[in-house]
C-alpha positions as CSV (number, residue, x, y, z in Angstrom):
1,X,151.8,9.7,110.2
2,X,153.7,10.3,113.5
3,X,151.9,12.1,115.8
4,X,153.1,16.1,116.7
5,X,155.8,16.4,119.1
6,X,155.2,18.4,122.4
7,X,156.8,21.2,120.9
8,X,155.1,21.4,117.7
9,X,151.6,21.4,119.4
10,X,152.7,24.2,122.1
11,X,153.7,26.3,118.6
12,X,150.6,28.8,118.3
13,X,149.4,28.8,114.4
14,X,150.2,32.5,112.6
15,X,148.1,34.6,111.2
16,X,149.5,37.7,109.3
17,X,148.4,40.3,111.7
18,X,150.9,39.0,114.2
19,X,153.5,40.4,111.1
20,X,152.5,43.5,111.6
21,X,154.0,44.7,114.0
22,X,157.5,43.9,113.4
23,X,156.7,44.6,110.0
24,X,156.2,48.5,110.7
25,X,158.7,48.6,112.7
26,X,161.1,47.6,110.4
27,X,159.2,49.5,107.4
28,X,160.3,52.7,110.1
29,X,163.7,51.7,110.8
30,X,164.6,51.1,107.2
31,X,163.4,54.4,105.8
32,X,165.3,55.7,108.2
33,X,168.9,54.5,107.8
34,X,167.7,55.3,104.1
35,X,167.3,58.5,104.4
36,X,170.3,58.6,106.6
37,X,172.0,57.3,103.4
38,X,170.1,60.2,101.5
39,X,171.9,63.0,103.7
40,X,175.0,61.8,103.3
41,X,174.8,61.8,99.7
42,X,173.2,65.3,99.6
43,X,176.1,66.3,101.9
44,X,178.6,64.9,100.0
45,X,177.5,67.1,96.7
46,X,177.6,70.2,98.9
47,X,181.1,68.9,100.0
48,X,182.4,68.8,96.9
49,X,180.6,72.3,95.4
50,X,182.6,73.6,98.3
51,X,186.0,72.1,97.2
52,X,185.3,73.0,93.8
53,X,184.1,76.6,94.6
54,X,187.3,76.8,97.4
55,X,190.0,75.6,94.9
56,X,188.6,78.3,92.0
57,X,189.2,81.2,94.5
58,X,192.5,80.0,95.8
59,X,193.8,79.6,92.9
60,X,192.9,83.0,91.4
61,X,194.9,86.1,90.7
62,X,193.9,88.5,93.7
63,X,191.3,90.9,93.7
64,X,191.1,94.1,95.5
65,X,189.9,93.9,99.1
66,X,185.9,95.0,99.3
67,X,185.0,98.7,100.1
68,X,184.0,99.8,103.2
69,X,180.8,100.3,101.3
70,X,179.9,96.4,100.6
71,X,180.7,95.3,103.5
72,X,177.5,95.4,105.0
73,X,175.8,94.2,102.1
74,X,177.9,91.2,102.2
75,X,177.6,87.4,103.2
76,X,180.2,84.7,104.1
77,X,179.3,82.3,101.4
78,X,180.0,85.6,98.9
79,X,183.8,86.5,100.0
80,X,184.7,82.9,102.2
81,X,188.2,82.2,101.0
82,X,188.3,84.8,98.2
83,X,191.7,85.3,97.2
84,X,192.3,89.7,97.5
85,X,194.7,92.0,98.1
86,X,195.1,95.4,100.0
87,X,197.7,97.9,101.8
88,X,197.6,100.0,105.4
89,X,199.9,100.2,108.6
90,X,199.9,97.5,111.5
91,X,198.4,98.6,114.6
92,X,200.3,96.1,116.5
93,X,199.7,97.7,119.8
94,X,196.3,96.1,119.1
95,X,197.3,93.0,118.5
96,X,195.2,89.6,119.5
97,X,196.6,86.6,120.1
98,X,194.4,83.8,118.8
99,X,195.6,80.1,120.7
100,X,195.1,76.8,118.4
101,X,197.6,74.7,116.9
102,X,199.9,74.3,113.3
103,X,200.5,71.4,111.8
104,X,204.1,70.4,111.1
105,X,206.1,71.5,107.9
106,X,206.8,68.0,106.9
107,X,205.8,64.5,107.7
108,X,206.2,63.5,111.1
109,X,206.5,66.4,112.1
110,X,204.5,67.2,115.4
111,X,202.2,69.4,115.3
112,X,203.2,72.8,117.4
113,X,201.1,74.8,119.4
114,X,200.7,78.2,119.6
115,X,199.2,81.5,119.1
116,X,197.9,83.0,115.4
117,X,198.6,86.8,115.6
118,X,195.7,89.1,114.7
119,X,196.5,92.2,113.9
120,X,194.4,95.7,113.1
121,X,195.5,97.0,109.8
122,X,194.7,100.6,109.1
123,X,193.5,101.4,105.3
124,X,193.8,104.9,104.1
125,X,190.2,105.4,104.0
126,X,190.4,104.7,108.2
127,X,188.9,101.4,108.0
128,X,189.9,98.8,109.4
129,X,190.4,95.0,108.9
130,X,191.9,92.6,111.1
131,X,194.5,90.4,109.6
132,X,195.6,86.9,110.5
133,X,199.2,87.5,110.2
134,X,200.4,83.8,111.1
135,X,201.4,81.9,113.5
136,X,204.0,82.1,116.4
137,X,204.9,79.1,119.3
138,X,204.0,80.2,122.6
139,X,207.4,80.7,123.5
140,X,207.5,83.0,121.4
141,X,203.7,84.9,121.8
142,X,205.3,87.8,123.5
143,X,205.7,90.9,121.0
144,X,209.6,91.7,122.6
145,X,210.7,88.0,121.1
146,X,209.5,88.9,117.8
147,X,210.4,92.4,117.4
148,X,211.9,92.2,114.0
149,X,208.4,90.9,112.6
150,X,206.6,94.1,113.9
151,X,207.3,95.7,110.5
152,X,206.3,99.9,110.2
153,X,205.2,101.5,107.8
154,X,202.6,100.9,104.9
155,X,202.6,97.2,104.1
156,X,200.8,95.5,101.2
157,X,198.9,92.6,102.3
158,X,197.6,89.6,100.2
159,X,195.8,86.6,101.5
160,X,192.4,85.2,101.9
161,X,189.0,86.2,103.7
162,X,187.5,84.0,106.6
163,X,184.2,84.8,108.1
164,X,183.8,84.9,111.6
165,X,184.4,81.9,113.9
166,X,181.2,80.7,116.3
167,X,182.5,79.5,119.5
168,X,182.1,75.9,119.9
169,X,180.3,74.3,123.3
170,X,183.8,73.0,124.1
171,X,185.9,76.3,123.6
172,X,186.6,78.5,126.3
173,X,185.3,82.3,126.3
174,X,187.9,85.2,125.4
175,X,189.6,86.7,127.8
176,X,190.1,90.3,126.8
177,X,192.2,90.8,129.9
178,X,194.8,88.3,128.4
179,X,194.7,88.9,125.0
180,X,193.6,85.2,125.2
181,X,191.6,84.5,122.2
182,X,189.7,80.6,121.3
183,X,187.5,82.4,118.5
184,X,188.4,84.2,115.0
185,X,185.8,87.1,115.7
186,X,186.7,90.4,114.2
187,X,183.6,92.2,115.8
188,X,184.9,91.0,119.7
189,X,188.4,92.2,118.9
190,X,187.1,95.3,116.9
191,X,184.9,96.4,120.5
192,X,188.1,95.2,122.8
193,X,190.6,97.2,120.9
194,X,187.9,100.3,120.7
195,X,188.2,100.1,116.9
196,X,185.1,101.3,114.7
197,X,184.9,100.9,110.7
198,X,186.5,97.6,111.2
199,X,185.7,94.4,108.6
200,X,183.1,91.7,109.1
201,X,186.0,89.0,108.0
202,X,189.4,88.4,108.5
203,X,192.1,88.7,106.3
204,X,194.6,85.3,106.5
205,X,198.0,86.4,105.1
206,X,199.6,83.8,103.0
207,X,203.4,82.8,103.2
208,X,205.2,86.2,102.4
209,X,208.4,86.1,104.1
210,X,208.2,88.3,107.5
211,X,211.3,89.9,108.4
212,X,212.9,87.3,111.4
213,X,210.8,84.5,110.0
214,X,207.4,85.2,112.4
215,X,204.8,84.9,111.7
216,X,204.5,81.9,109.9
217,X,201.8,83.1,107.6
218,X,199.5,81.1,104.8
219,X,198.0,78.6,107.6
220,X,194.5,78.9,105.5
221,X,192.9,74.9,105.7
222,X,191.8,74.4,102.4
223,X,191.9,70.7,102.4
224,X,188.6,69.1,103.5
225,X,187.8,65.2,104.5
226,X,185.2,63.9,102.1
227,X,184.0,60.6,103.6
228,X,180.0,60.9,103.0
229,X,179.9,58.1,100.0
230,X,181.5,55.6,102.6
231,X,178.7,56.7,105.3
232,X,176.2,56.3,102.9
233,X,177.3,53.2,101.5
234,X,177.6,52.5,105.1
235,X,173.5,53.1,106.2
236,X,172.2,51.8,103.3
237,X,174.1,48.4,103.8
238,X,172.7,48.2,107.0
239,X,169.0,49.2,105.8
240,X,169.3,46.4,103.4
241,X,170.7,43.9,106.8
242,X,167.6,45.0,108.3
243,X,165.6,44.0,106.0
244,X,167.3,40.5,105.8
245,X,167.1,40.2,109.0
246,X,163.2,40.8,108.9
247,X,163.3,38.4,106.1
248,X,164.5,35.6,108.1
249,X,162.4,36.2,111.2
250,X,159.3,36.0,109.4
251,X,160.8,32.4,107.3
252,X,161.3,31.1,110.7
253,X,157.8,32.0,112.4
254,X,156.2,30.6,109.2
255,X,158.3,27.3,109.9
256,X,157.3,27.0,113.2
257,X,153.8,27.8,112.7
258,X,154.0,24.9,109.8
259,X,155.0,22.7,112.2
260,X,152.5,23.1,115.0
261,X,149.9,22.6,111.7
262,X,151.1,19.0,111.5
């Protein structure tokens, strides 16, 4: 029998414990990107209760808008997009102007930017709600451009409740002083406009036709991505690489350690 190359006699002999390591290791990493697969599938249920409970209430016949009464007692997963319907007068001397951005009307179309008008709407009971009456380009955020839109008088209102927008870490802070608003928050513009009574939520009117075309109402996202199958797909294929890769670390060590035994 030939004798052991230099190699093969410089190749230290393995005992299990030297697995071990590795071997938890990799024990940790892969329960990990399982549970990371776990999430995603949890999340992707909760996405699609959400489409499914969104879809049901956009799709229903309007209900009245909430008393003043249960507003207190109420929460945003209880009224979020509920489909209702109510009537008051425009305070549009109160006005907020809300800045993001509208997709276009048809494909290819950019997307425009511009303000979303928010508007105090005075109920007969002398509540309040504020009401996302749609949106206008910035060329056209000023009130005098728009003057046809500025409707009087009692006007019946139908559309769908939003709760309250958290401002993001990369959004800027109202400025009251500007009527420059980043964040759909009914209690900010409720204190700025000295308005009491006023909703928790905001009413987001849907596409009836405003006199001179502006706002552009029914802007309510409904549509939501649902990509968590492919991101869980995604980490349990690479638990499973792991683990092949483990696999054929510990074949070669075992080779090697062969070796050096002659």
């Amino acid at each position: 029998m030939a004798p052991p190359t230099d190699s093969a006699r410089s190749a230290p002999r393995r005992s299990w414990t030297y697995f071990t390591v590795p071997a938890l290791f990799t024990l940790v990493g892969v329960g990990f990107l399982v549970g990371l697969g776990a999430w995603q599938i949890e999340r992707g249920g909760a996405k699609q209760r959400l489409i499914a409970r969104v879809e049901a209430r956009v799709n229903e016949a309007p209900r009245p808008l909430p008393p003043e009464s249960e507003w207190a007692a109420m929460s945003p997963k209880d009224y979020e997009y509920q489909r209702v319907t109510t009537r008051g007068r425009f305070r549009h001397d109160l006005e907020a102007r809300l800045h993001g951005l509208r997709p276009g009307d048809r494909p290819g179309q950019p997307t425009l930017q511009g303000v979303y008008i928010l508007t105090p709407l005075a109920l007969a009971d002398g509540s309040t709600v504020i009401v996302n009456r749609g949106f206008v380009p910035t060329e056209r955020a000023d009130p005098a451009t728009r003057q046809m839109g500025q409707v009087e008088g009692e006007q019946s209102v139908t559309g769908l409740l939003r709760s309250p927008e958290a401002r993001g870490w990369f959004v800027p802070e109202n400025d009251v002083a500007r009527n420059a608003w980043f964040t759909r928050d009914p209690a900010s513009i409720a204190v700025a406009r000295g308005l009491a009574r006023t909703a928790p939520f905001v009413l987001e009117a849907d596409r009836t036709p405003v006199p001179g075309g502006l706002p552009v109402g029914g802007n309510t996202r409904i549509s939501f991505p649902d990509n968590h199958l492919q991101y869980a797909i995604t980490w349990f294929t690479l638990a499973i690489g792991l683990i092949g890769v483990f696999g054929v670390w510990v074949r070669q060590q075992l080779r090697r350690s062969g070796d050096a035994g002659g």
